[in-house]
N, C-alpha and C positions, 0 to 999 in steps of 0.2 A: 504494500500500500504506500503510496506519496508519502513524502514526509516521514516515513515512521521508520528510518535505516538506523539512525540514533540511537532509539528507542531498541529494537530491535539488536544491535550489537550490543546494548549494554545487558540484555536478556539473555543472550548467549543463541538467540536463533541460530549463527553462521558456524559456531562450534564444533566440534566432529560428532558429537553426541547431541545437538540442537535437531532443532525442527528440517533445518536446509542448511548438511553438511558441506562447508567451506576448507576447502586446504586441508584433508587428515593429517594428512603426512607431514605439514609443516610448509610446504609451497617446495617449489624450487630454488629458493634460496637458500633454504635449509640446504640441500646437497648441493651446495656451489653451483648450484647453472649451471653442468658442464653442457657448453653448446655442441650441438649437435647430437646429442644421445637424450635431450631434454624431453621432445616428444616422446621416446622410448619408456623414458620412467615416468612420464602421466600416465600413459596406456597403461604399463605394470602396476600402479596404484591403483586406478580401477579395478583392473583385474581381479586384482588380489582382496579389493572391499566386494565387490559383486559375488567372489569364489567364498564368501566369509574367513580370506586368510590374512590379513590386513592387523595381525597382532601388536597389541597396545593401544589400536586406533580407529579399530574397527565399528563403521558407522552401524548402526544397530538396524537391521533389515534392508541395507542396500538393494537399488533394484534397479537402478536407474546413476550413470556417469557421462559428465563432459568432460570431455577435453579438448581447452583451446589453445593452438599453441603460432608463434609466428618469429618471421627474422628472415635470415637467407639474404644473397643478395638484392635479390629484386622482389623485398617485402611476403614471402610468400604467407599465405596464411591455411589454417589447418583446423577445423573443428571437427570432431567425431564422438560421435555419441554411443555408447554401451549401456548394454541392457542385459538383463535376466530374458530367461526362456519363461515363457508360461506354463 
């Protein structure tokens, strides 16, 4: 909702354990950015919260991952989305 991100961060919504899991892992700065293996270890984060193997930080009923990721010479950009089977 407008206005309410404030509000909302200081609730813990974005938390790995909130409502709308933000950054389990700690982001990519947490593992140095190594550029170009970046995309690789979003995709493996996913994976491993979707597989429920995401230990320490595992969002509770993952079902659903983005990953967006971008750079390269000429701006490329990358978004992929995982899922659970039904």
């Amino acid at each position: 909702e407008r206005g309410k991100a404030a509000e909302e961060l200081k609730n813990g919504t974005f938390n790995w354990d909130g409502e709308t899991a933000v950054n389990p892992s700690g982001g990519l700065k947490s593992f140095g950015h190594p550029i170009g293996s970046t995309g690789c270890r979003m995709l493996t984060e996913i994976t491993k919260q979707l597989q429920g193997r995401a230990e320490g930080r595992q969002v509770p009923d993952a079902k659903i991952g983005l990953c967006h990721n971008l750079g390269g010479a000429f701006s490329v950009c990358s978004v992929t989305v995982l899922g659970q089977r039904d």
